[in-house]
C-alpha positions in Angstrom: -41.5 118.2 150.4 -41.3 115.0 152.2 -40.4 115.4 156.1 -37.6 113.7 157.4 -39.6 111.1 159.8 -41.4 110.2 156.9 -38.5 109.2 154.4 -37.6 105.3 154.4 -34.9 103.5 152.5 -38.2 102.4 150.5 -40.0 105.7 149.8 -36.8 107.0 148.8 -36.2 104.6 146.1 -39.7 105.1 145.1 -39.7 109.1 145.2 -36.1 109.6 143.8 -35.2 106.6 141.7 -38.6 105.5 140.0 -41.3 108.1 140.1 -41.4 108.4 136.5 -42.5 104.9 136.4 -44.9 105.0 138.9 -44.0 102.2 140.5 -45.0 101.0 144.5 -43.2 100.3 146.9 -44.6 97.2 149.5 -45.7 99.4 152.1 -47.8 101.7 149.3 -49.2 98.5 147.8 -50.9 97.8 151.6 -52.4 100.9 152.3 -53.5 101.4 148.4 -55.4 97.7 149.2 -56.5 98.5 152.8 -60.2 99.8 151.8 -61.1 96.8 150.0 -58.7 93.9 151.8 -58.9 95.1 155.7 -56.7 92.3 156.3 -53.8 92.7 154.0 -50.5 93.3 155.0 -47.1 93.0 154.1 -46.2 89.5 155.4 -49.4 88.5 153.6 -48.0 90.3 150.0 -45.0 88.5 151.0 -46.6 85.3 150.9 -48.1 85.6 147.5 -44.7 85.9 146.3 -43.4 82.9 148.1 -45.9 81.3 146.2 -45.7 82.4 143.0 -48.5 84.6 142.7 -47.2 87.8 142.1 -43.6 89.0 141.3 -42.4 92.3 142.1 -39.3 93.7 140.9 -36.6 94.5 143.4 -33.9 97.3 143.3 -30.5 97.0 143.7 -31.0 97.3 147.3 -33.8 94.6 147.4 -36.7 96.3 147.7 -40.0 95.1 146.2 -41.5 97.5 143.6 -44.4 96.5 141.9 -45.7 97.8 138.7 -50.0 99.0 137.4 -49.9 95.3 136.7 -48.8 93.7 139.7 -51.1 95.7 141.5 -54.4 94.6 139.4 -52.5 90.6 139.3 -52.8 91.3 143.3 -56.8 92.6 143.4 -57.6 89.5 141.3 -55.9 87.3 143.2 -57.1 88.4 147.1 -61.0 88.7 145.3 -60.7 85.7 144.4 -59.9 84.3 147.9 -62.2 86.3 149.0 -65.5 86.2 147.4 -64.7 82.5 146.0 -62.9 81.1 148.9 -60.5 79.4 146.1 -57.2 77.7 147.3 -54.1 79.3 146.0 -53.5 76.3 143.4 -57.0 77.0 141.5 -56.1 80.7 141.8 -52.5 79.9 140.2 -53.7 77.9 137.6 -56.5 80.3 136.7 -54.1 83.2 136.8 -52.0 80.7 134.0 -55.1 80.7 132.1 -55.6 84.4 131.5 -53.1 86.0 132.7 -54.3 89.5 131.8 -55.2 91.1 135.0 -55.6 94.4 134.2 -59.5 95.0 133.1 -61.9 94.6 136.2 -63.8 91.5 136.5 -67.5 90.5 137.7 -66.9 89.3 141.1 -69.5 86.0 142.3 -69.8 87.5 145.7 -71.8 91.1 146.0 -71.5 93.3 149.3 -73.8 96.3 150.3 -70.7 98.2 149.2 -71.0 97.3 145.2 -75.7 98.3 145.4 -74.3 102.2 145.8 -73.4 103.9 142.6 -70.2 105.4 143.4 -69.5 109.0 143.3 -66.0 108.7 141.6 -66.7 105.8 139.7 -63.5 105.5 136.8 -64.8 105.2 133.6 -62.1 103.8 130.4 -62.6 105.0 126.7 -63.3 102.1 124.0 -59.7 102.1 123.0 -58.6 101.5 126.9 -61.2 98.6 127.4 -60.4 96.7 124.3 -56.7 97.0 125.4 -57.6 95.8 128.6 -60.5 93.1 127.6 -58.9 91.9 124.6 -62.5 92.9 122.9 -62.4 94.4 119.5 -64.9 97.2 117.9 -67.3 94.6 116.7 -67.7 92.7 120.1 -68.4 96.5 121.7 -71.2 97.8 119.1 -72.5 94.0 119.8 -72.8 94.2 123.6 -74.4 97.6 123.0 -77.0 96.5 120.7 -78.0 93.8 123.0 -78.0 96.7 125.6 -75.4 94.7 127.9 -73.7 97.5 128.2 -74.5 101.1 127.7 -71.5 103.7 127.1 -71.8 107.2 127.4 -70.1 110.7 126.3 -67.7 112.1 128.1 -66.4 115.2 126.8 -66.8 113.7 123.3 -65.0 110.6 123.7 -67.4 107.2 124.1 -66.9 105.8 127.9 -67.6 102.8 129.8 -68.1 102.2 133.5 -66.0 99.8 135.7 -69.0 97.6 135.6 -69.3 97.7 132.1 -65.4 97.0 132.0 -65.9 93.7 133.6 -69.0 92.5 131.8 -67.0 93.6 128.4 -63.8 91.6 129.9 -66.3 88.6 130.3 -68.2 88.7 127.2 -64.0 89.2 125.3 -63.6 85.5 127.1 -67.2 84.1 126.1 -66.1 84.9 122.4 -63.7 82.9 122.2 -66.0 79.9 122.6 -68.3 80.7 120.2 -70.8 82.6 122.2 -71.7 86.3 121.1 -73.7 89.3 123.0 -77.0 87.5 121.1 -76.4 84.4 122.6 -75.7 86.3 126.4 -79.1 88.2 125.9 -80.3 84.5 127.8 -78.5 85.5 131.0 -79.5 89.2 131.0 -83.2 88.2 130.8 -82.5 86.0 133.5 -80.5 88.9 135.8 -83.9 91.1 134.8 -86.4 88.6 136.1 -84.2 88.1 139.5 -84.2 91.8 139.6 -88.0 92.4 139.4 -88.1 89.4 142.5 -85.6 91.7 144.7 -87.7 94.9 143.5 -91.0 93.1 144.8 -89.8 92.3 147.8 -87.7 95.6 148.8 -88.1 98.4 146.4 -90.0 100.2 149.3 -87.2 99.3 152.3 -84.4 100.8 149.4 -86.7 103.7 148.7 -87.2 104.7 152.6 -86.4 108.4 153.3 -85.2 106.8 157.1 -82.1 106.2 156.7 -82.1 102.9 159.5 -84.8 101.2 157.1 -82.7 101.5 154.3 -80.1 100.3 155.9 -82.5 96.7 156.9 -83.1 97.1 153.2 -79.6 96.9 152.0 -79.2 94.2 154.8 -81.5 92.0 153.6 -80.2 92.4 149.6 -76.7 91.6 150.5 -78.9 88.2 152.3 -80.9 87.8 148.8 -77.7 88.3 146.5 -75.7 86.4 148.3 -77.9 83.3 148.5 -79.8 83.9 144.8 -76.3 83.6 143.9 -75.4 80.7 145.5 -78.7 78.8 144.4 -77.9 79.9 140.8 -74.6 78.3 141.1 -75.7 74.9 142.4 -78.2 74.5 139.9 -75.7 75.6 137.5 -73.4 72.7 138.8 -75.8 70.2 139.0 -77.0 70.7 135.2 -73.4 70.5 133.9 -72.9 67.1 135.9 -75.5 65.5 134.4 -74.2 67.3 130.9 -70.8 65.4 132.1 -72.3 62.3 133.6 -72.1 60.4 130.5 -68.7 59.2 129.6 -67.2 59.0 125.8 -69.1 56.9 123.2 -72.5 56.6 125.7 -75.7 57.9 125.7 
């Protein structure tokens, strides 16, 4: 039972009204993001609406109530301000382009927080991820063959992890263009070979039984990620400009 001091006009709409749906009220949405946005709040949600990120539906009484979808529309949109420092335009007008929100995606930027395997990690059966990637069967045993991914059995039933979610999601999109799991097995071997550098360099920092040396040690991989990624970008960019530099009908 729900004490008297804690009952607002909004957690009574969401406890009497709606609970079947599951739906948020505002102030649920902020503490629900709190862990992984410190600095969200509800002028900031507010915002996003104003500007046509994300659009919660109201009761009768005008409170905001936002849906599973609105929520995972939201983490995409604050990662990618986030880890990609994109301007609300790009964000809009990749949000237009795929619209589905709902699988997780492969964030550019890595903290110390994403090199610990979770204890609770949620896992999705192969019907949930192709519902929420888009991906069908084939695309699946694909990305399995050409160990991208690697499901496991749970209770029977074939799972993937969140990570595996996102790479799926990504690989649903690659598709599209042309480009299967055989063609991806390129940028694995590259993630591989990166890997063994980072292993070289700090497998025995990572592997200390003192717990302040691992800590240096996952220090100085957020420093690696964070500028291998950032080197892999740039070289990424500068090899597509000089794909681009020539204009129609030259060369």
């Amino acid at each position: 039972m729900t004490s008297a001091s804690a009952v607002t006009p909004e957690s009574v709409e969401l406890l009497f009204d709606i609970e079947d749906e599951k739906l948020l009220t505002i102030g649920s949405v902020v503490e629900r993001l709190k862990g992984e946005f410190p600095d969200i709040s509800v002028s900031k949600l507010r915002y996003l609406e104003e500007q046509g990120l994300i659009m919660p539906r109201r009761t009768k009484a005008g409170y905001r109530l936002y849906s599973q979808d609105d929520f995972n529309r939201l983490v995409r949109v604050l990662t990618m301000q986030r880890d990609e420092y994109l301007p609300l335009k790009v964000i809009r007008r990749e949000l237009e382009r795929s619209p589905a929100a709902a699988a997780p995606t492969a964030r550019q930027g890595l903290r110390k927080a994403d090199f610990v395997v979770p204890g609770e990690e949620r896992t999705y059966t192969a019907e949930e991820v192709m519902q929420l990637t888009g991906a069908d069967r084939a695309l699946l045993d694909e990305l399995e063959e050409y160990e991208l991914v690697k499901g496991r059995q749970v209770s029977g039933v074939r799972c993937y992890s969140e990570n595996d979610c996102g790479i799926i999601g990504a690989a649903a999109q690659l598709a599209v263009t042309g480009l299967r799991p055989k063609n991806l097995r390129l940028i694995k071997s590259a993630v591989d070979r990166e890997l063994g550098l980072v292993e070289q360099v700090l497998l025995p920092a990572l592997r200390s039984r003192r717990p302040e040396r691992r800590r240096e040690g996952l220090d100085q991989l957020e420093e690696i990620v964070q500028a291998t990624t950032q080197l892999r970008q740039l070289l990424l960019t500068r090899g597509i400009r000089r794909l681009t530099a020539g204009g129609p009908g030259e060369g």
